[in-house]
C-alpha positions in Angstrom: 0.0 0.0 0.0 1.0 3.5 -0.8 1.7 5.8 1.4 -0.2 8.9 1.2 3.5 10.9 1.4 5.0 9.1 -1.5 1.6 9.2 -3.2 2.4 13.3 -2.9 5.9 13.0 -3.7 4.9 10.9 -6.8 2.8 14.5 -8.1 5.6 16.5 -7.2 7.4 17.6 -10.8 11.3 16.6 -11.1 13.6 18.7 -10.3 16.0 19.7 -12.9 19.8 20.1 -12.4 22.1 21.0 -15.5 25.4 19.3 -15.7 28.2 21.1 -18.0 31.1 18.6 -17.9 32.7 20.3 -20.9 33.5 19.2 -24.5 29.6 19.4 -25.3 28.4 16.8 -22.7 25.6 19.4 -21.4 22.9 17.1 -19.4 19.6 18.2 -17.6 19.1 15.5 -15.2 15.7 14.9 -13.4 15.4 14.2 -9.9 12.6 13.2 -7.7 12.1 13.1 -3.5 11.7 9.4 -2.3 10.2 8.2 0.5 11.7 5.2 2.3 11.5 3.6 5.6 12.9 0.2 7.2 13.9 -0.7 10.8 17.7 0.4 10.8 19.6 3.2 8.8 21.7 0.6 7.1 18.1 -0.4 5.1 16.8 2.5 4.3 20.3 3.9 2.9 20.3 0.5 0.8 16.8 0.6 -0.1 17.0 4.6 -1.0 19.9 3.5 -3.1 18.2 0.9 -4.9 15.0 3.1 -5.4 17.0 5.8 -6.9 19.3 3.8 -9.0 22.2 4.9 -7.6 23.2 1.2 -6.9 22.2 -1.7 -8.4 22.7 -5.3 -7.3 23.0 -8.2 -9.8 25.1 -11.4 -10.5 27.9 -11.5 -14.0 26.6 -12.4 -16.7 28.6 -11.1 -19.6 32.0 -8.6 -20.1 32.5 -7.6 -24.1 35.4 -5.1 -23.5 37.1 -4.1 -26.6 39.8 -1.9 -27.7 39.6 -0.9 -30.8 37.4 -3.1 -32.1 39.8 -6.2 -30.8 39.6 -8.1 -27.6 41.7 -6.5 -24.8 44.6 -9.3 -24.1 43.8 -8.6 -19.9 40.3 -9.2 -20.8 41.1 -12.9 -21.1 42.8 -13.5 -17.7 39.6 -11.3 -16.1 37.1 -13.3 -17.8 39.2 -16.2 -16.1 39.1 -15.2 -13.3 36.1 -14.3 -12.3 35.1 -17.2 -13.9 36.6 -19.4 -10.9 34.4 -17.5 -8.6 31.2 -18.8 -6.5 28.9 -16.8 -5.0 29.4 -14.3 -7.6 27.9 -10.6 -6.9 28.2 -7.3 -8.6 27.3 -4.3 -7.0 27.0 -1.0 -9.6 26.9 2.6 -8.1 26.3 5.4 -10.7 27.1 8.6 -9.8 26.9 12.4 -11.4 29.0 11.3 -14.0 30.9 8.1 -13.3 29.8 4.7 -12.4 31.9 2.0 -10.3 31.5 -2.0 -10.5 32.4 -3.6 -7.6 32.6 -7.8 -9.4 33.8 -10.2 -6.7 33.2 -13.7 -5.7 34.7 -16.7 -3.0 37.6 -18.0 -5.3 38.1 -21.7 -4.8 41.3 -23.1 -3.4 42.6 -26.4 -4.7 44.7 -29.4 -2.9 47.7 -27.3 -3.2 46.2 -24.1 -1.4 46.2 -22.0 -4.0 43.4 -20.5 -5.9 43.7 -21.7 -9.5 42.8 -18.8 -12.5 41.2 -21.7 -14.1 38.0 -23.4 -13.1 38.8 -27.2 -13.2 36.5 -29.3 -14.7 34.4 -30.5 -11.7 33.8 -26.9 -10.6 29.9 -25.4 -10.6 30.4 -21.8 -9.9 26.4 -22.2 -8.8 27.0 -24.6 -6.1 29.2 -23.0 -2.6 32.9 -25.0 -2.6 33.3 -26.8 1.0 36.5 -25.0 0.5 37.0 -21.4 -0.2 39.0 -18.3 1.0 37.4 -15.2 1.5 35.5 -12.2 -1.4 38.1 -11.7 -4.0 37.3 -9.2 -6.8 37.7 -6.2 -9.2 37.0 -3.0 -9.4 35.9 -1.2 -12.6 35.6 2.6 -13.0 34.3 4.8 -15.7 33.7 8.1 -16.5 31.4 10.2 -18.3 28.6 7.6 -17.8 24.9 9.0 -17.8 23.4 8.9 -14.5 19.7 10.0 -15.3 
């Protein structure tokens, strides 16, 4: 059920902010009050997030970085590695103009005690390893990205 606050908030028009970042990238960006309640601050600052789009939760299902219109040669040993991650997560903030991807995972570690970059053929990066060290990941950064 609505609340009667956001059902006002919802009336409300945008409010509209110009960004100049230079070199012709001149953006009016909308923005709206949100309501959002929860039983500790850590929820509502998650679910406020969420609502906005300023962070978006999701699992891996893809990376096509090119360069130049060729593969990139480090996207291969990424690709590999995240690939021999379980639990895989990626958490996407988008800011005024840039956006960070936080990809990590629980990397698997073999008999030898080491994490291999290479799944081996038995691992199901769907199923939790009996074994595994702690969140292992990347961080990806961009700039220029449209936040609307």
């Amino acid at each position: 059920m609505e609340s009667p606050i956001q059902a006002t908030l919802d009336h409300l028009a945008p409010i509209q902010l110009y960004g100049y970042y230079g070199g012709g990238y001149n953006q009016i960006h909308n923005h709206r009050l949100q309501l959002v309640t929860g039983p500790t601050l850590d929820q509502v600052i998650e679910q406020v997030m969420l609502k906005t789009g300023l962070l978006q939760i999701g699992s891996l299902t893809a990376l096509q970085p090119t360069v130049h219109d060729s593969p990139d040669p480090c996207f291969e040993q990424l690709t590999q590695f995240l690939h021999a991650l379980s639990e895989q997560r990626v958490y996407r903030f988008s800011f005024w103009n840039s956006e960070h991807f936080y990809m990590f995972g629980q990397p698997t570690i073999d008999s030898s005690g080491t994490v291999p970059l290479q799944p081996s053929s038995e691992h199901d990066p769907s199923k939790p390893s009996p074994k595994t060290a702690t969140w292992a990941g990347v961080v990806l950064r961009s700039r220029f990205t449209y936040n609307p």
